[in-house]
Steps between C-alpha positions, in 0.01 A plus 500: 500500500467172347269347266354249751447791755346735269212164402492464898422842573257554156298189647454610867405851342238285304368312772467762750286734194264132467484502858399858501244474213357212637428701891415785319216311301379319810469815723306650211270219556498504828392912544201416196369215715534679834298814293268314354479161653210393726540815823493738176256787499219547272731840463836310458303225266387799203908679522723501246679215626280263496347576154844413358566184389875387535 
């Protein structure tokens, strides 16, 4: 392979693990607020989840 190939693929593989961290961190978000958001229950409020900080 070339040189210019090898940067090509090493920054799509670099932008698809961003793209990944960055969906990752949002669905984490998304399943704490949907736990232990506003329709939470006093039960769901006092688990381990939502005692965490992030």
């Amino acid at each position: 392979m070339k040189t210019s190939n090898l940067l090509i693929s090493g920054a799509v593989a670099a932008l698809c693990a961003g793209i990944l961290v960055v969906f990752t961190d949002i669905e984490l978000s998304m399943v704490r607020w949907f736990s232990c958001g506003p329709f939470s229950t006093s039960s769901e409020e006092q688990s381990e989840l939502c005692k965490r900080k992030l």
